[in-house]
N, C-alpha and C positions, 0 to 999 in steps of 0.2 A: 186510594185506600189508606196509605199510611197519615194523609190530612184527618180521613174520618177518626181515626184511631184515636189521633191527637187531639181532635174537637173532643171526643167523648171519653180522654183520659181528663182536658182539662175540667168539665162539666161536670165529672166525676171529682176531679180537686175541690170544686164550687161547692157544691152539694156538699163533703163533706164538713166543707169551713163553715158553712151556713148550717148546721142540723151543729157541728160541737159550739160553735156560737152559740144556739139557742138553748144546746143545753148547759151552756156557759150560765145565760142569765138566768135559766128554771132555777138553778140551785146558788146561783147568787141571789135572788130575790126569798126562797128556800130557808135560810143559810145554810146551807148546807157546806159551807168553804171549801171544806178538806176536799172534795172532789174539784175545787176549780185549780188546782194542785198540779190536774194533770190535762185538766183541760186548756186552759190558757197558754203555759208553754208548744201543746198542738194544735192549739191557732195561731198564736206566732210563727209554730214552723211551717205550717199551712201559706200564711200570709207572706213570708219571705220568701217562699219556695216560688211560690205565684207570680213573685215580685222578681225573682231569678229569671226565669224561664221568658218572662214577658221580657227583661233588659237583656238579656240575651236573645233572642229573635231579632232585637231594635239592632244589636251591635252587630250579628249575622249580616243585616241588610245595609246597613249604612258602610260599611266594609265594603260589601260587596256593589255598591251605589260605588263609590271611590272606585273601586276597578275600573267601573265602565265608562267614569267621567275622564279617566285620562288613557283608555282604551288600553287597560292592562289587560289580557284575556288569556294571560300565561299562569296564575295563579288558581292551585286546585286545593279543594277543600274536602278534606278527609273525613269518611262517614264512618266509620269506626271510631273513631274519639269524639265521635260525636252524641250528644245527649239525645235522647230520642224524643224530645222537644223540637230541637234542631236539622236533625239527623234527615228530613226528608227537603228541608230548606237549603241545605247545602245539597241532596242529590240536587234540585231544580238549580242552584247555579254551576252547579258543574253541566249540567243537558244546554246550559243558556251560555256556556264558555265554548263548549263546544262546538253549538252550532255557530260564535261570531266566528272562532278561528277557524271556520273552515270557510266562510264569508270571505274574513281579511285573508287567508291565503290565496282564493280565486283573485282577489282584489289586486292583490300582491302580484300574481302570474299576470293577468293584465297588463297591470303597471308595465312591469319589465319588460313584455310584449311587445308595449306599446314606443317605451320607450327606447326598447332595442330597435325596433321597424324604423323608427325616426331618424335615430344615431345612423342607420346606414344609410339612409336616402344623400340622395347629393344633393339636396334641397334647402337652405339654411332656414331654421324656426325660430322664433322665441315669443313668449308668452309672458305678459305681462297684465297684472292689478290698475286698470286705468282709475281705478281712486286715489287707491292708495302708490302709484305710482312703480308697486314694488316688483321684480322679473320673478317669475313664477318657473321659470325653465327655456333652458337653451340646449340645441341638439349640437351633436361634434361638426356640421358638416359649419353652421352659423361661427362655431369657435374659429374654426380652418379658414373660413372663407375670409371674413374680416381681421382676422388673427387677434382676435378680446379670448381671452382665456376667461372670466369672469366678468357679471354685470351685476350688481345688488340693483341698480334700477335703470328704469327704461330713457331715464333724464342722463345717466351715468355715460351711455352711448353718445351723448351729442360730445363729451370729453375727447372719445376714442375715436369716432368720424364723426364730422361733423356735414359730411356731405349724405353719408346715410341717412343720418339722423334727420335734416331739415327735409330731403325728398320722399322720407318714409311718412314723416307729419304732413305733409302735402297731400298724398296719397289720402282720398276717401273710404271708409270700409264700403266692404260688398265688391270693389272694385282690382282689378288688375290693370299694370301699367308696364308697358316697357320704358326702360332708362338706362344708363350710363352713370356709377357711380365711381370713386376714388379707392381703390383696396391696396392695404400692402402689396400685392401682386399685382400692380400698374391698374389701369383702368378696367370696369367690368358691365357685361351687358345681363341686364337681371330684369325678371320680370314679378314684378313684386304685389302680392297679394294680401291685404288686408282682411280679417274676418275680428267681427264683434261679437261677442255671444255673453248669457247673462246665467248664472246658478244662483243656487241657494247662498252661495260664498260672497256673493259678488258679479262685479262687470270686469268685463277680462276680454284682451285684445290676444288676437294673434297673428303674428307677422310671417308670410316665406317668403324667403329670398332664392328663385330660381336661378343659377348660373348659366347662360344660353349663350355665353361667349364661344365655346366649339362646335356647336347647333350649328349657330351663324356666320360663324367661320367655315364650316364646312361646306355650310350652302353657297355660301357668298365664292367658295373657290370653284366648284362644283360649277356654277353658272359662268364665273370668269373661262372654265377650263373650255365649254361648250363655245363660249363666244370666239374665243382665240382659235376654236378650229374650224367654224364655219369663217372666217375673217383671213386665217393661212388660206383655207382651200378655196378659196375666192379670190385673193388676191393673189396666190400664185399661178389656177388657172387662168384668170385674168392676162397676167404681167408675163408670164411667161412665153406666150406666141409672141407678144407685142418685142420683147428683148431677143426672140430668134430673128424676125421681122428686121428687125433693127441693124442685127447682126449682119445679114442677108445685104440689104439697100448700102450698108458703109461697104462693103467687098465690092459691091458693083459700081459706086461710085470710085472705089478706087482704080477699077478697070478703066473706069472711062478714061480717067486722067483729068490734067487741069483744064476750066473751062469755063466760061463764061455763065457767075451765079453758082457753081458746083462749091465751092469754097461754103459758103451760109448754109449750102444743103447740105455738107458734110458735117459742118458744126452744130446744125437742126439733129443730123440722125445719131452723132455721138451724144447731145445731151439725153437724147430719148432714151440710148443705149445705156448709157450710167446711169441715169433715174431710174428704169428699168431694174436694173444689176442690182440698185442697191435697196429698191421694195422689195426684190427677191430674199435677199438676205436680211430683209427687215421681219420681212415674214419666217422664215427660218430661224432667225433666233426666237421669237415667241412661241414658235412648234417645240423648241425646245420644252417652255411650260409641261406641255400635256405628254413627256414621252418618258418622264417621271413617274410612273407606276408600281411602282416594285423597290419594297427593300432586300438589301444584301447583309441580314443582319449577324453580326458576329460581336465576343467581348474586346473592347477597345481600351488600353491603357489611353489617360484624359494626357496626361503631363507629354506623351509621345506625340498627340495630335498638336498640344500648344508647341511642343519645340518644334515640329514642321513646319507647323506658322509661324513661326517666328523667323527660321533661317531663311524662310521666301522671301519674308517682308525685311532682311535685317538690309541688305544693303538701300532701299527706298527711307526705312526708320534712320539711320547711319545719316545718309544724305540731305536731307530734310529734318535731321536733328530731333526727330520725336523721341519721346522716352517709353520704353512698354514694359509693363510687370505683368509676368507669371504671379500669380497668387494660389496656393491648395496647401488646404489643411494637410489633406491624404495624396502625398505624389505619387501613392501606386494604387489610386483609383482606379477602378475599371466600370464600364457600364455597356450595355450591350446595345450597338448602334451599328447603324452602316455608313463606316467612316470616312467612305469616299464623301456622301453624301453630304455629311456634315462637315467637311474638312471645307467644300465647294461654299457652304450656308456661309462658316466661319470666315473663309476670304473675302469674299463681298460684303460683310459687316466691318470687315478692316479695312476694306479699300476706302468705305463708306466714311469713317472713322480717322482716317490718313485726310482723307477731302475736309471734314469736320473741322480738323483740329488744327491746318495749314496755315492759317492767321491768331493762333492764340501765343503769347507771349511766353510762355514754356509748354508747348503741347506735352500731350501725356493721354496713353491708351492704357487698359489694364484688362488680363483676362483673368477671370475666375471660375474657379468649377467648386462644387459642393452638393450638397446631399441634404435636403429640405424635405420630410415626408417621405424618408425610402425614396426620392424620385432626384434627379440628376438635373443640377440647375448649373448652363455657364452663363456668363455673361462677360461682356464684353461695353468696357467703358471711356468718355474722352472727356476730356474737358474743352470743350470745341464749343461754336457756336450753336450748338441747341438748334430745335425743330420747331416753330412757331407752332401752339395749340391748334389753330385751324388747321393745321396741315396733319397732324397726326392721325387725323381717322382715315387719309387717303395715303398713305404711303407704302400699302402693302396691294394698291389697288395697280394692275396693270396696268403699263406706258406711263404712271406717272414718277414724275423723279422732278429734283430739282437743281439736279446735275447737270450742267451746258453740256456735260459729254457721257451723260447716264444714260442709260436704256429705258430704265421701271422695271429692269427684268429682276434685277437682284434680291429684293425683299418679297415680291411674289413669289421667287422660285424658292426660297426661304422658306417661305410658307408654309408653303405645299407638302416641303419635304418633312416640317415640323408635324405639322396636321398628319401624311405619313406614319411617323414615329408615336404618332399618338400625344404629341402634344401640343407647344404651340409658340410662339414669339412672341414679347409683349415690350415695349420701349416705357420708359420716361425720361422725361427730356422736360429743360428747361434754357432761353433762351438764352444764348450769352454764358451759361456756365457748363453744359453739356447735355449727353446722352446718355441712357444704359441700354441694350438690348440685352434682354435674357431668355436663352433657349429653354423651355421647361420642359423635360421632358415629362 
């Protein structure tokens, strides 16, 4: 209604400019002058007015073009000082501002949506412009996991890992892969998923990185735990008659007394007897493993557990000349643990640690606690002989050690007890200059 108005005010302007024009030239042809007096000045103002109204609409629209090319949608255009030329051009941008910003707000809640769902997943992402090379977005979990707080590009990454970086370009899209990559927090088992996809903007890659290091740790102890108890309950029903057996035939050989060939049979049933005795107790200490179920969980001052361990260990460190530092920011740390449990984790890391560092030219062990993420990290470090790379994926695996007088029981029951607490144990090591183990909890 108000466009009709306006077509048939301006056609109305027309018509008039066109009927005083003509009778502009009747009475200039006429001469009749004196009347073109008052005619000419109202064709002029005719002709300028026309000329207004039409350069104003242009500059209404080109204005309001400029809004929408750098998506300004917050500017409103007042219909009240507006000429009634205009006056219905500016309602239509204000109906057409209105409906983008309620567009861009859904857009906007989206976004955030989208982007918040991401930020909590434990999943690392990033997105990156495979033209133009440039990262388009990274979620918190990706920052956390490989500790880059920032990436302008996807090439910038090979800087910060360089082991990420060449197994992710390895990696075909459409495809998922398990692997073993390098992270600030020691080695990591990630299952990594490439996706390509194409918009109007561009080609655009996206990367996750799944963290499945506690997965498969839990699985992997989970089945050790099962095997070590069909393996006690077989070997000690087993071994157990055969050792009372044993027991039995030496009493009665000593009845007999001395006598011809009893000598070799006595020495035959005592080795049976101590082989026996000591699979018995072989098995017994791996039952140990599985009878770790339960925490005793309470608040633990950190600085009270390290000076325990220290006064156990001081006379072995004294004797053996090793040096050991307490290190903490906050000596009256507390975190809430079951300290028997960890007191046990922590000795066998320093026993481990003591063995390590017994040929180094000034040994040196050092414990640490700290606060990484709200979450409770010690560690325990030597400058010892290091752990050859092949050996580090089996050292938390049952019965292995490479200790002439180790069990393998120590860093599995470690474990377990980590896993427990909800975290996990993780070393680097390198040979010849040392070790770290860090409890994370």
């Amino acid at each position: 209604m108000p466009l009709k108005r306006l077509r048939y005010g301006f056609f109305g302007w027309l018509l008039l400019l066109a009927i005083l024009a003509a009778a502009g030239g009747y009475f200039f042809f006429s001469r009749q002058h004196v009347y073109l007096l008052v005619i000419v000045p109202a064709v002029l103002f005719l002709a300028f007015r026309l000329s207004t109204i039409r350069l104003q609409v242009y500059t209404e629209l080109q204005d309001f073009c400029e809004a929408v090319k750098y998506h300004d949608f917050t500017r409103s255009y007042p219909i009240r000082t507006a000429n009634p030329e205009t006056a219905f051009l500016r309602d239509a941008f204000n109906g057409i501002n209105s409906v983008f910003k309620e567009i861009s707000g859904e857009k906007e809640i989206q976004y955030q949506y989208l982007q918040s769902l991401l930020d909590i997943t434990d999943t690392g992402i990033i997105s990156y412009d495979t033209d133009t090379d440039r990262v388009i977005w990274t979620n918190e979990s990706f920052r956390k996991l490989f500790g880059i707080p920032y990436l302008h590009s996807f090439e910038a990454l090979k800087r910060k890992n360089q082991d990420v970086y060449t197994k992710t370009l390895q990696t075909k899209p459409g495809t998922a892969t398990l692997l073993t990559v390098q992270s600030p927090n020691g080695p990591l088992k990630l299952i990594l998923n490439v996706r390509d996809f194409r918009t109007a903007g561009g080609h655009f890659r996206m990367i996750s990185y799944q963290n499945v290091n506690e997965a498969i740790d839990k699985t992997e102890s989970q089945a050790w735990q099962k095997l070590l108890s069909v393996l006690t309950h077989e070997i000690m029903n087993s071994i157990a008659p055969i050792s009372s057996l044993a027991g039995t035939l030496a009493g009665r050989l000593q009845q007999l007394g001395a006598g011809p060939g009893t000598e070799d049979i006595r020495l035959g049933v005592d080795t049976i007897r101590r082989r026996s005795d000591g699979l018995l107790k072989f098995a017994q200490t791996y039952r140990s493993l599985n009878n770790v179920t339960k925490l005793n969980l309470r608040e633990v001052k950190i600085s009270g557990l390290f000076e325990n361990l220290y006064q156990l260990f001081e006379p072995t460190l004294i004797q053996k000349g090793i040096e050991m530092d307490i290190i903490m920011k906050d000596p009256g740390l507390r975190y809430e643990l079951d300290g028997g449990l960890i007191e046990q984790v922590l000795i066998n890391l320093t026993l481990n640690a003591i063995d390590a560092v017994k040929d180094s030219a000034a040994p040196y062990i050092s414990l640490t606690a700290l606060i990484a993420d709200n979450r409770l990290q010690i560690k325990i470090a030597d400058n010892g002989k290091g752990i050859p790379a092949d050996l580090l994926e089996n050292i938390f695996i049952p019965f292995f050690t490479t200790r002439k007088t180790g069990s393998g029981v120590g860093l599995t029951l470690g474990k377990k007890i980590m896993l427990l607490h909800g975290g996990n144990i993780r070393v680097e090591s390198t040979e010849n200059m040392g070790s770290t183990f860090t409890l994370a909890f």
